[in-house]
C-alpha positions as CSV (number, residue, x, y, z in Angstrom):
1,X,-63.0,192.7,78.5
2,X,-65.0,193.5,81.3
3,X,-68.9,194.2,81.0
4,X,-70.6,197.5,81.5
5,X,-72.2,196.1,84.4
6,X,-68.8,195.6,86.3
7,X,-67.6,198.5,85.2
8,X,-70.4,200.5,86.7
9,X,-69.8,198.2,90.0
10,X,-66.1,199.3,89.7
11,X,-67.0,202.9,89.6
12,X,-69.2,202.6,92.7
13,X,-66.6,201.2,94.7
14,X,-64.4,203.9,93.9
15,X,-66.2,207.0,93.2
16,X,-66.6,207.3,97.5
17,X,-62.9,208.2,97.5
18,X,-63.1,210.8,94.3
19,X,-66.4,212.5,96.1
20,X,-64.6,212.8,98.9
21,X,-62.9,215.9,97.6
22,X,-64.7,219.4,96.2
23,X,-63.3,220.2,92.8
24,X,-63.0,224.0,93.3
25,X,-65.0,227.0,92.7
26,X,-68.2,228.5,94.3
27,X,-70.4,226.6,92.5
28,X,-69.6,223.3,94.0
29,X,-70.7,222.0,97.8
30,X,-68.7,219.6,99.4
31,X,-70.2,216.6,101.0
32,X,-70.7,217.4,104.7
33,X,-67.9,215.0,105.9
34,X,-65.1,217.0,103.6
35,X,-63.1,219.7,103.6
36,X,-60.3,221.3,101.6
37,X,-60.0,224.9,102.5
38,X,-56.5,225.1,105.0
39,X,-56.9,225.5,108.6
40,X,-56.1,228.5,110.4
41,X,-53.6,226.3,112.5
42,X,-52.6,224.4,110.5
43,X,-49.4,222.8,110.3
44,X,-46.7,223.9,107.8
45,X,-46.8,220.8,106.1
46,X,-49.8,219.7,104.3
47,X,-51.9,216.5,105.5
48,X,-54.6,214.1,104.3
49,X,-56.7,211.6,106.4
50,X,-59.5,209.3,105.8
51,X,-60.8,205.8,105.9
52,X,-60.6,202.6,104.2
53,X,-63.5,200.0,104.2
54,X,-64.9,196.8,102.2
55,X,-67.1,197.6,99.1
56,X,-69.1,194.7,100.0
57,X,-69.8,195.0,104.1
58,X,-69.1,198.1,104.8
59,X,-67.1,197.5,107.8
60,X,-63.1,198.6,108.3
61,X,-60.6,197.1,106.3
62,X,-57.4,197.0,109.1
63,X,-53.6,197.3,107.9
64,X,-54.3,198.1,105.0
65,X,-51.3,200.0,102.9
66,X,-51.6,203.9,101.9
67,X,-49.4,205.3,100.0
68,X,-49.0,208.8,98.6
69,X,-46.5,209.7,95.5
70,X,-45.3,212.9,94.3
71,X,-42.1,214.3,92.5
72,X,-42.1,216.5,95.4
73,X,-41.7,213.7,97.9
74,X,-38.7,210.9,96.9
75,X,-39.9,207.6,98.0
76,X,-43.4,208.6,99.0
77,X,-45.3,208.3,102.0
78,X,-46.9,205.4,103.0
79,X,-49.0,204.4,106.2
80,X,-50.9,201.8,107.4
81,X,-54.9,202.0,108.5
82,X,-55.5,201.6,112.1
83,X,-58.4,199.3,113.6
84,X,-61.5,201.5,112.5
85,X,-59.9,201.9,109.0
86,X,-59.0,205.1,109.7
87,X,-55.3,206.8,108.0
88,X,-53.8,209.9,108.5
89,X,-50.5,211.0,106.6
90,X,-49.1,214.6,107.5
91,X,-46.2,216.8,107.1
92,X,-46.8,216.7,103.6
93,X,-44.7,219.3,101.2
94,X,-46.8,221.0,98.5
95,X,-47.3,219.1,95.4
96,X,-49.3,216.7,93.3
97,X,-49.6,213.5,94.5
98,X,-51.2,210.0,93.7
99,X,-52.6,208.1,96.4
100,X,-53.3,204.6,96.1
101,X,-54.7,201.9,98.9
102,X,-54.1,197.9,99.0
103,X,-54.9,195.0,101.3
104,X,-53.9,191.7,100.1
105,X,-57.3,189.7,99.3
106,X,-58.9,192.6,98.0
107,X,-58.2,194.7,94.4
108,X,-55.8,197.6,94.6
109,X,-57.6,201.5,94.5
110,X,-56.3,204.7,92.8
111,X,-57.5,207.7,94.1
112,X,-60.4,208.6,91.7
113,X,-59.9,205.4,89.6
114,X,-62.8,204.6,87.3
115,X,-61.3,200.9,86.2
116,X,-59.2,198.5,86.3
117,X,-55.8,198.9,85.2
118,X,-56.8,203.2,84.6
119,X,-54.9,205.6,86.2
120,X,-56.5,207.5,89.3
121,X,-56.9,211.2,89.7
122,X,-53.9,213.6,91.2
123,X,-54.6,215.4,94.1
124,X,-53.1,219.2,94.4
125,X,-52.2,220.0,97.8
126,X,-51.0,223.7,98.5
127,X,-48.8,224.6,101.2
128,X,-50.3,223.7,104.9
129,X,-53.3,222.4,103.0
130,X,-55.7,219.5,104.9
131,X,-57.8,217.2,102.7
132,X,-59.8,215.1,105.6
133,X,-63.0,212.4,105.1
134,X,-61.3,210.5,102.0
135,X,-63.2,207.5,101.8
136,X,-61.9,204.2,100.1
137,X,-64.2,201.4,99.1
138,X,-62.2,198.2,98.3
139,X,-63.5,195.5,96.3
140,X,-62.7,191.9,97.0
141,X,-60.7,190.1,94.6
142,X,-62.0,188.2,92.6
143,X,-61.2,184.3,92.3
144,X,-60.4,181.7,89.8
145,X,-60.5,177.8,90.2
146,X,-60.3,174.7,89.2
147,X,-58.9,170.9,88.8
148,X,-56.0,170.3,86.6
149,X,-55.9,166.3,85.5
150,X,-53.2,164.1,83.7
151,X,-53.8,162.5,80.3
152,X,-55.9,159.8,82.2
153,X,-58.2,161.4,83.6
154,X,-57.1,161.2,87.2
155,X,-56.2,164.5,89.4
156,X,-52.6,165.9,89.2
157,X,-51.1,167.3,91.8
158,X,-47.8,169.7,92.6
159,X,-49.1,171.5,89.1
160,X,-48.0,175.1,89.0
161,X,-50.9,176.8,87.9
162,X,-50.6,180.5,86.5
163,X,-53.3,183.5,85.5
164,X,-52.1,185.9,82.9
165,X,-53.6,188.8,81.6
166,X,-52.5,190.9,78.9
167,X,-51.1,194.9,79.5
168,X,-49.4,197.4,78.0
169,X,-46.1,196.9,79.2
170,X,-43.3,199.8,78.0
171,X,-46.6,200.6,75.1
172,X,-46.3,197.2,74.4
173,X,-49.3,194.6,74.7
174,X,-47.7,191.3,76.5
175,X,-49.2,188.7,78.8
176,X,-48.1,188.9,82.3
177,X,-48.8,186.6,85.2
178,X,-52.0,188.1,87.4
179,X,-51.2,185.3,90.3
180,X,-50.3,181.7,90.5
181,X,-51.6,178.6,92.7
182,X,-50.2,175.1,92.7
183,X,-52.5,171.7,93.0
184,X,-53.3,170.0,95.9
185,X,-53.6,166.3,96.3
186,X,-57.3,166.4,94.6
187,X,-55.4,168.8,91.7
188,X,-57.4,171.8,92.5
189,X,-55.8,175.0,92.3
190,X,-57.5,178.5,93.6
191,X,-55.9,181.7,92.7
192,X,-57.2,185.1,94.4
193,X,-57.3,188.6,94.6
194,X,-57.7,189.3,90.8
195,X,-59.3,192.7,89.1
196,X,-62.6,192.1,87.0
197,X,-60.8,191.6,83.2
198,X,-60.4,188.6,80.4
199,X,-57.4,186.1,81.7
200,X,-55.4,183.1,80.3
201,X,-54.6,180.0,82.7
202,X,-51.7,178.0,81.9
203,X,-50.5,174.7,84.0
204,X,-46.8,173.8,84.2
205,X,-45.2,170.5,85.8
206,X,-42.0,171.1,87.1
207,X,-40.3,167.8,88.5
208,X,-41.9,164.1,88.7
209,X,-44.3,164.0,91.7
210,X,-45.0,160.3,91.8
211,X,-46.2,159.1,88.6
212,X,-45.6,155.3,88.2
213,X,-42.3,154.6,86.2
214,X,-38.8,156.0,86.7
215,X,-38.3,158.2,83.9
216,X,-35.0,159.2,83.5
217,X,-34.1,157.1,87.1
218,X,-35.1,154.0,86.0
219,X,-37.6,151.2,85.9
220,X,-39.0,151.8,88.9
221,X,-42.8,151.2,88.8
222,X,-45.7,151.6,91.5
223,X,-44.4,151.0,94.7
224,X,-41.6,149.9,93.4
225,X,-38.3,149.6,94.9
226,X,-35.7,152.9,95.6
227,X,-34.5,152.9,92.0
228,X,-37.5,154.5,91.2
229,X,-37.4,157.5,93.9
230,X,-33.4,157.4,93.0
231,X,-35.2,158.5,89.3
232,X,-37.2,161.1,90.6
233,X,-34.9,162.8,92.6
234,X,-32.4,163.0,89.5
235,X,-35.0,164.6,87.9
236,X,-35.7,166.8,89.9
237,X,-32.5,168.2,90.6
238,X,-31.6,168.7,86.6
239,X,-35.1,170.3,86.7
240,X,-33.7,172.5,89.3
241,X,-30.0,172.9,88.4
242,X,-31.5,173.8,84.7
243,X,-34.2,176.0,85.5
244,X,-36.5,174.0,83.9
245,X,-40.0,175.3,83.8
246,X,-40.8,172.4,81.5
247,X,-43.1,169.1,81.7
248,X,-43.2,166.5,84.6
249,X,-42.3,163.0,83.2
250,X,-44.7,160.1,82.6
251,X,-44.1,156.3,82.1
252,X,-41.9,155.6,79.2
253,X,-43.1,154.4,75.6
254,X,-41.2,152.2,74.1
255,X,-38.2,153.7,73.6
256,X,-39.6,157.2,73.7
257,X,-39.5,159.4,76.0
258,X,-42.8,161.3,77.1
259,X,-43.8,164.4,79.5
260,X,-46.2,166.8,80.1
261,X,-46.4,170.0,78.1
262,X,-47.0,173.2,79.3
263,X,-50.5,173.4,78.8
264,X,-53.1,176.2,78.4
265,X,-56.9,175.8,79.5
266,X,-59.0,174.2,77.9
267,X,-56.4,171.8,77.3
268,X,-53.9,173.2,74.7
269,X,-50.3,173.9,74.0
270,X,-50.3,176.9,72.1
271,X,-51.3,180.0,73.4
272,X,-52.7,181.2,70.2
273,X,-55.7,178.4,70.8
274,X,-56.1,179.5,74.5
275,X,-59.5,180.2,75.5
276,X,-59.6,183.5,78.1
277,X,-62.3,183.3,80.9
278,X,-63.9,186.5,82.1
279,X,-64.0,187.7,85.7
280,X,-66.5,190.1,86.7
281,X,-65.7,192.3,89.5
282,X,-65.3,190.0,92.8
283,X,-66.5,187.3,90.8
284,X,-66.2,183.8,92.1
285,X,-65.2,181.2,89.1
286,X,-64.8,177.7,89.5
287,X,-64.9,175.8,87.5
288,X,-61.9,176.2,84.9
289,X,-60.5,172.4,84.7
290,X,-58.7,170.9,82.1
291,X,-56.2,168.2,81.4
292,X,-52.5,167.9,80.6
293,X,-51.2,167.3,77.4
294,X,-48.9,164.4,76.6
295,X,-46.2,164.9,74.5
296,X,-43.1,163.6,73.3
297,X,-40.2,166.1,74.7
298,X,-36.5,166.1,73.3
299,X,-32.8,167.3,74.3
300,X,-31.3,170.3,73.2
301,X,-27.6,169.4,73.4
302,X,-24.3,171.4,72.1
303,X,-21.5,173.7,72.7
304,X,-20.7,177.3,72.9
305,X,-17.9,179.3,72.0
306,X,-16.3,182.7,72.1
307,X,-15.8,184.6,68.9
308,X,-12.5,182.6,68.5
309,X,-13.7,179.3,68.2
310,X,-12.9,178.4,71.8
311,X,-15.3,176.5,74.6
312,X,-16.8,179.0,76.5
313,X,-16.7,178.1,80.1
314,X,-19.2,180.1,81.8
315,X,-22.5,181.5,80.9
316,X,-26.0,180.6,80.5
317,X,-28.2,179.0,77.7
318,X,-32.3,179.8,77.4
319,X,-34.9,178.0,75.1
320,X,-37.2,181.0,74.5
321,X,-40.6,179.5,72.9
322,X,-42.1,181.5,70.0
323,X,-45.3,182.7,72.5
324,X,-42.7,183.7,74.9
325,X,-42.5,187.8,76.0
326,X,-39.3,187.8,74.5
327,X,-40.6,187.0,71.5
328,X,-43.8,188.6,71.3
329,X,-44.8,191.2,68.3
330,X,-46.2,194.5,68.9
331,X,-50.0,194.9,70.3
332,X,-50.0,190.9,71.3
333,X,-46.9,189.1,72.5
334,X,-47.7,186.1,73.8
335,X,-46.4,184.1,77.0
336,X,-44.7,181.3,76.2
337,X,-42.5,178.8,78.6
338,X,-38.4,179.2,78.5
339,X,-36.1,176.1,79.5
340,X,-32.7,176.5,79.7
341,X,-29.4,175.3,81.8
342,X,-26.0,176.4,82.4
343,X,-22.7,176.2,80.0
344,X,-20.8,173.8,81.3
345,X,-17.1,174.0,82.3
346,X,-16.4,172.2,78.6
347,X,-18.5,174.4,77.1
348,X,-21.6,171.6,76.8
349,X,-25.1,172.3,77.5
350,X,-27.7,169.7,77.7
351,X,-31.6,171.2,78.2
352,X,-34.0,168.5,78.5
353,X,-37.4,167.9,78.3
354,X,-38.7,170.3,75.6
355,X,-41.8,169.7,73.8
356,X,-42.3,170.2,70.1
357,X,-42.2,173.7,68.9
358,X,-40.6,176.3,67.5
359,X,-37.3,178.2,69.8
360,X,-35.0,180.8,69.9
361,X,-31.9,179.6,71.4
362,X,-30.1,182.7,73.3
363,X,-26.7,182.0,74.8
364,X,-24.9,184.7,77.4
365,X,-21.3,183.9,78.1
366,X,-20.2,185.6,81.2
367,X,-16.1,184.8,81.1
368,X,-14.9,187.6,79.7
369,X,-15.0,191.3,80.9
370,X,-18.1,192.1,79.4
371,X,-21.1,189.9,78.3
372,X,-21.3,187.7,75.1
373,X,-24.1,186.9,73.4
374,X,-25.1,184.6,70.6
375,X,-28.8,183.5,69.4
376,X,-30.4,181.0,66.9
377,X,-33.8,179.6,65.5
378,X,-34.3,176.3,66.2
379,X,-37.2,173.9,65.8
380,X,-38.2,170.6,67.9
381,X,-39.9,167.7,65.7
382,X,-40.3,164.6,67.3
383,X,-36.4,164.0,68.5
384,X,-33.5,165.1,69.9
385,X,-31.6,167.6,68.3
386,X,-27.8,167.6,68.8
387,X,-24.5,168.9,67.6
388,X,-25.8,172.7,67.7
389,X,-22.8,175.3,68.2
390,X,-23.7,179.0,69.2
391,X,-21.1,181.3,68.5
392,X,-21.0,184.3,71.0
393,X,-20.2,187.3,70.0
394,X,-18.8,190.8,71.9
395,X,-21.4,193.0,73.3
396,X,-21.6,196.5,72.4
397,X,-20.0,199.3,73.5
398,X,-21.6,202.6,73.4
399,X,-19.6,206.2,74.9
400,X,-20.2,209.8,74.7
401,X,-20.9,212.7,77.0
402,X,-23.8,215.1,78.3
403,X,-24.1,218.2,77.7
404,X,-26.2,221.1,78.1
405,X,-27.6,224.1,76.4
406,X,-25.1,227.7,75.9
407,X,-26.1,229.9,79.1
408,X,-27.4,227.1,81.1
409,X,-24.7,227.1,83.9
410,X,-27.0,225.5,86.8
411,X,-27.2,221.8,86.2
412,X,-28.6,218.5,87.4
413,X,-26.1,216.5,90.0
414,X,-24.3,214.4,87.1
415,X,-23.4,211.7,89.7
416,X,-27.0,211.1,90.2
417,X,-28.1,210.1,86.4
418,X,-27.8,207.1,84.4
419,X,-28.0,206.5,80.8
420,X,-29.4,204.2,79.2
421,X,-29.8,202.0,76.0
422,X,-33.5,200.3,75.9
423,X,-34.3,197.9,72.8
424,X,-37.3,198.7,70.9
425,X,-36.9,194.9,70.4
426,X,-37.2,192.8,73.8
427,X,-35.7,189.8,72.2
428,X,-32.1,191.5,71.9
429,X,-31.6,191.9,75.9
430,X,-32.5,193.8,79.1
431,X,-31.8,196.8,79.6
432,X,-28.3,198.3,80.1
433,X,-26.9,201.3,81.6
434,X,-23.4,203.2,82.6
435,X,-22.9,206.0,84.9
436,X,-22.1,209.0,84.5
437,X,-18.5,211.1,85.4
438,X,-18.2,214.5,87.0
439,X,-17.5,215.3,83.8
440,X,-20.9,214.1,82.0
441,X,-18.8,211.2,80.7
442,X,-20.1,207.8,80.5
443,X,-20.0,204.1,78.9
444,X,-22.6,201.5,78.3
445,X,-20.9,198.2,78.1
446,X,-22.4,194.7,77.4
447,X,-25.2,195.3,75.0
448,X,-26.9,192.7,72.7
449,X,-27.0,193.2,68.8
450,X,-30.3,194.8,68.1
451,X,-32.2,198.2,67.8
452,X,-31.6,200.5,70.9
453,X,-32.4,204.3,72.1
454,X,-30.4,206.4,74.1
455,X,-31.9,207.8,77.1
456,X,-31.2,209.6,80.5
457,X,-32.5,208.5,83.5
458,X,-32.1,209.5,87.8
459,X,-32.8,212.7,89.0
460,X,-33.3,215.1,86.1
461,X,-36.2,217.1,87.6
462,X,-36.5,220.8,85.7
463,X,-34.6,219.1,82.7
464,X,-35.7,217.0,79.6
465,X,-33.5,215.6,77.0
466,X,-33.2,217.8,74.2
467,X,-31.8,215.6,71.7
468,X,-28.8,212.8,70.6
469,X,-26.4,212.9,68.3
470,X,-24.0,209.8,66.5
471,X,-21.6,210.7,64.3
472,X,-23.3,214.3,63.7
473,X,-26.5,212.5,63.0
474,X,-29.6,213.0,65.1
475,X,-30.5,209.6,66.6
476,X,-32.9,210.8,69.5
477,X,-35.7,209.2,68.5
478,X,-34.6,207.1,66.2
479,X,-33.3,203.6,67.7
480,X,-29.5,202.7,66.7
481,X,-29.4,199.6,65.4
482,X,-26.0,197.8,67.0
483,X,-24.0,195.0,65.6
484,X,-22.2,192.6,68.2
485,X,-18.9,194.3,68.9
486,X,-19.7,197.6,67.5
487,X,-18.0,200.4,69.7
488,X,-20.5,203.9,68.9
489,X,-18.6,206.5,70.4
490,X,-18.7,210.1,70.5
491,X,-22.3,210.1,71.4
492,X,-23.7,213.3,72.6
493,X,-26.7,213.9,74.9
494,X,-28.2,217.4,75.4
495,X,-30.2,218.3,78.1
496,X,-32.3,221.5,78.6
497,X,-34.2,222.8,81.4
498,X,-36.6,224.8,78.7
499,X,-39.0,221.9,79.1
500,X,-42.0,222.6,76.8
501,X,-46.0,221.5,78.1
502,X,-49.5,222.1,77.7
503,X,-51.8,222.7,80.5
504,X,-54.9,223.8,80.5
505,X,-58.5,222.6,82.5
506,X,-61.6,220.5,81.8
507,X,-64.6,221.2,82.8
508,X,-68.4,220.9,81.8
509,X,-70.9,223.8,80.2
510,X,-71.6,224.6,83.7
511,X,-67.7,225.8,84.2
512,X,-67.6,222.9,87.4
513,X,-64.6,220.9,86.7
514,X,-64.4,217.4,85.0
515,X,-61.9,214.9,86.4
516,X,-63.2,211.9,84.9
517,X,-61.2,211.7,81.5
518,X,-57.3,211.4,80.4
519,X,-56.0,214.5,78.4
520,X,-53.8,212.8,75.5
521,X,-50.8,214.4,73.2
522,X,-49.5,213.2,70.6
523,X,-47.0,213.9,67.6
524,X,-49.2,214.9,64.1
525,X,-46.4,213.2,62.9
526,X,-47.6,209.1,62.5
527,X,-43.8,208.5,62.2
528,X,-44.0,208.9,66.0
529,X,-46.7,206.9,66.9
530,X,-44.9,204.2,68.3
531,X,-44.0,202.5,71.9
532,X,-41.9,204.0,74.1
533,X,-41.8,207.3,71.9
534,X,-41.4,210.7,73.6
535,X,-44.0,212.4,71.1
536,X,-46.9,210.4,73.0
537,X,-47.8,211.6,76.6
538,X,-51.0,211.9,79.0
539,X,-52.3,213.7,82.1
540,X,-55.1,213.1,84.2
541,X,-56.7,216.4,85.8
542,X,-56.8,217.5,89.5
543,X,-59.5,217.8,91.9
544,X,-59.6,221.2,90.7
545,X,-59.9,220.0,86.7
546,X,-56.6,221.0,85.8
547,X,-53.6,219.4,84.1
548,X,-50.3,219.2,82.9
549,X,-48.4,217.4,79.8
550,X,-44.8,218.7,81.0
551,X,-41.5,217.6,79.0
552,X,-42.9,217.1,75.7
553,X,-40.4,217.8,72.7
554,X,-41.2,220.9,70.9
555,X,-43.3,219.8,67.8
556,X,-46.7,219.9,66.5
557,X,-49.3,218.0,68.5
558,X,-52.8,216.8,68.6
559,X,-54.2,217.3,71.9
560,X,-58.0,215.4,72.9
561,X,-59.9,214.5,76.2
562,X,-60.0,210.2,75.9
563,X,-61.4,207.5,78.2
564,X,-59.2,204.5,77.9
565,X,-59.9,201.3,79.2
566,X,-56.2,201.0,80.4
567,X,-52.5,202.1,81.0
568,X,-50.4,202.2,77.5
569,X,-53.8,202.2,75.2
570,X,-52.3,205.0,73.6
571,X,-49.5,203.5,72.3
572,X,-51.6,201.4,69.6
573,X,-51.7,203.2,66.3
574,X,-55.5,202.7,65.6
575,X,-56.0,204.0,68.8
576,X,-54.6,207.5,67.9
577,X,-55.9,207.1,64.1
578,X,-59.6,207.0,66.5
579,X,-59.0,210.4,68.3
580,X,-57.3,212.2,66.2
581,X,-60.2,213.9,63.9
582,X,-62.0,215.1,67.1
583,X,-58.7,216.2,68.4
584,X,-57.4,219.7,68.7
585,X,-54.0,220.6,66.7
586,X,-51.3,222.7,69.4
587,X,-47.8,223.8,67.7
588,X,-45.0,223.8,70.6
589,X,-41.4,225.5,70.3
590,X,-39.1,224.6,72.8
591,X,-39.2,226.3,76.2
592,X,-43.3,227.6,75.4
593,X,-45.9,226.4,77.5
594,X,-49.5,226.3,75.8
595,X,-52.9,226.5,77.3
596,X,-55.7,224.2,75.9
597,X,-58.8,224.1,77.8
598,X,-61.5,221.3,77.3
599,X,-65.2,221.7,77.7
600,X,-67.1,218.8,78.3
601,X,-71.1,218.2,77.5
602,X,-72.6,216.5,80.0
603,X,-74.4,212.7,79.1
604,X,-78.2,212.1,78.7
């Protein structure tokens, strides 16, 4: 992680924009420049105005992109900064919004944001309200670089270089690609505009680019005669056709074919023995170079077929490697490289150039009405494996209806929501969804064998789900697990709009209002302390101190003030086992509405 020091940078830059606005009360002046109290003319919509400038000069940052959020708004409201930085966005409803500012070259802003990858503070504008003198200090990106060189010490260029980072992705913590750069003729890369935080650099070689020999095209050799071109342009057009993320080839040995690995700096192949560089914020590092890795790579050839036993004729095949996101376990999946090609017409697939390691081998047939799928382990020695058969099988069907609660005769436009069937394991599939009938009918079709919830999504403002039932068994928060073919019917999804929450303030012993920490709930029961789980929720306070934890399931709850270093934190067991000791215990029926306020003592 990131150090104190560039932490404390971080908040400079940002704490301009949270200082912009008083956080309520008689006891607190605002700064000279700021005011939040409504205007006798003012408009009937609400407006807020202010500038946008570079943390490190000082001087206007021009076209850069503002852009307010709210419930109350669909879509948002964005604007652009004119020459002296300046923005103004009006006509605003009443509401609470997030605003957020970005230029490309510098690191995105939250309103109120203390780091990276934190959520800002809300802003609560009443009715005709104007919030003016907002003032946003971007901070430059910072900058990674380097030289990426073959197994001989000489410069590679045309290498797709990437920077990951890890983040909680749906409470899960996964590598994802920061940015990405591609060598030049000397093999430097330089990627930019990347938050202060610890980061992974990988380098991938896509096609040949000129080394001597032919490869797969032939002989060839340096400066050698058409054949050898002829070579690399086959290549690179099954790279292409296959969607081959995987390793550019080198001369031939022997009988043998070699190629370059993906490889992680300083010169690995395995994630797991990655070493992360640290970026401070608008730090300038260059000097991450390291070589490619040499390898012998294999085919991966076979067939697929439909349940029956017969060629399948369309459809795709992937090569997921063990580090890949698909694969990766709770609180650190890795990011490994995927290869993979089409089914062909006779039902063949051929996927070249994979390095040693171990695979899952995922196939999706597309030629019947709904998607097949069919998945195996597979592991890649030293040669090429062939004669595998993947059998697909059906995807799963799922049906029911929504409901709603007796006495509850206003309801949400059913046209407008979607329900879905996440996995709780990203290795069985995307996500699916069907639509829903004027009725409340609706069918999920397609779905890979795994572990799956049920949820609503669209526009279900006022109303929560109140629970799921299969078979007259309560399966809300507990994920179905679905064999191929399966058909679940009869499902039944209750929605209510006695939404249950827990407001309440934060401020300090002086009564002034505290907007600097995350107010976290979450279930006393550990059963629930899991990703993606309803019984885990957060709010950041208002200007004015206050917040709100709406839509929570009635239940017992620990409530505490936190500081996390970033989005999803929560989600991690050990991180709740931390808090919950100091945290405060709030019992919520359904429809109720608790009041938990938070006093803060101020730091030394």
């Amino acid at each position: 992680m990131f150090s104190s020091a560039d932490v404390s940078a971080w908040m400079l830059a940002a704490a301009v924009a949270a200082a912009a606005v008083p956080l309520g009360g008689a006891q607190n002046q605002a700064p000279p420049r700021d005011s939040l109290a409504p205007k006798t003319d003012a408009p009937s919509g609400a407006s807020v105005s202010g500038r946008v400038l570079a943390a490190d000069t000082g001087r206007a940052v021009r076209r850069a992109r503002v852009l307010l959020t709210a419930a109350e708004l669909p879509g948002g409201r964005a604007g652009l900064t004119d020459d002296t930085g300046a923005f103004a966005l009006a006509d605003l409803p009443a509401g609470r919004y997030t605003l957020a500012v970005s230029k490309t070259g510098f690191v995105s802003l939250s309103y109120g944001q203390r780091r990276p990858l934190q959520a800002g503070t809300p802003l609560q504008l009443a009715s005709g309200q104007q919030i003016t003198g907002l003032e946003f200090r971007l901070p430059r990106g910072s900058v990674m670089s380097g030289h990426v060189f073959d197994e001989t010490g000489e410069a590679a260029p045309g290498i797709m270089v990437r920077v990951l980072r890890y983040q909680y992705i749906q409470g899960d913590r996964r590598l994802v690609t920061a940015g990405t750069s591609q060598t030049d003729d000397r093999g430097q890369y330089r990627v930019w505009g990347l938050m202060p935080g610890d980061y992974y650099v990988d380098a991938q070689a896509r096609i040949n680019l000129g080394l001597p020999g032919g490869g797969r095209g032939g002989p060839g050799g340096r400066g050698g005669p058409p054949a050898g071109m002829a070579g690399a342009i086959a290549g690179a057009i099954g790279a292409v056709a296959g969607n081959n993320l995987g390793a550019l080839f080198a001369p031939a040995d022997d009988d043998s074919q070699k190629a370059y690995a993906p490889t992680y700096f300083p010169g690995v192949t395995a994630i797991a023995d990655a070493r992360p560089v640290t970026l401070g914020l608008s730090q300038e590092s260059s000097d991450i170079d390291f070589g490619l890795q040499l390898v012998h790579v294999a085919h991966i050839k076979g067939r697929v077929v439909d349940p029956g036993g017969t060629p399948t004729w369309s459809g795709t095949v992937t090569l997921a490697g063990e580090n890949a996101p698909a694969t990766g376990g709770r609180g650190g999946g890795g990011f490994g490289v995927s290869y993979g090609g089409r089914i062909q017409w006779d039902g063949t697939f051929d996927i070249g150039n994979v390095p040693p390691g171990r695979y899952t081998l995922q196939a999706r047939g597309m030629d019947a009405e709904t998607p097949q799928f069919g998945a195996q382990p597979l592991i890649v020695a030293d040669g090429d494996v062939e004669g595998v058969t993947i059998q697909l099988a059906a995807g799963a069907r799922i049906t029911g209806t929504i409901v709603f609660g007796p006495g509850q005769t206003t309801h949400p436009d059913l046209s407008s929501l979607r329900v879905t069937a996440p996995t709780t394991d990203s290795s069985a599939g995307g996500v699916t969804q069907g639509r829903v009938d004027r009725d409340g009918g609706f069918t999920i079709d397609g779905l890979a064998a795994g572990p799956h919830l049920i949820r609503v999504n669209g526009n279900t403002r006022g109303w929560t789900l109140r629970s799921v039932t299969a078979g007259g068994r309560d399966v809300t928060d507990l994920p179905i697990e679905l064999r191929s073919g399966e058909r679940l019917d009869r499902v039944e999804i209750a929605l209510t709009d006695r939404t249950s929450a827990i407001t309440g303030t934060i401020a300090d012993e002086r009564n002034s209002p505290v907007t600097d920490y995350t107010v976290l709930a979450f279930s006393t029961d550990t059963a629930f302390w899991q990703a993606q789980s309803r019984h885990i929720a957060t709010a950041r306070p208002d200007q004015t101190g206050t917040f709100k934890i709406a839509s929570l399931p009635p239940g017992s709850y620990y409530v505490a003030t936190v500081d996390p270093a970033e989005q999803g934190e929560w989600f991690e067991p050990a991180y709740l086992e931390q808090h919950r000791l100091s945290a405060t215990r709030v019992d919520l029926g359904e429809g109720e509405t608790k009041t938990q306020d938070f006093r803060i003592r101020a730091q030394n």
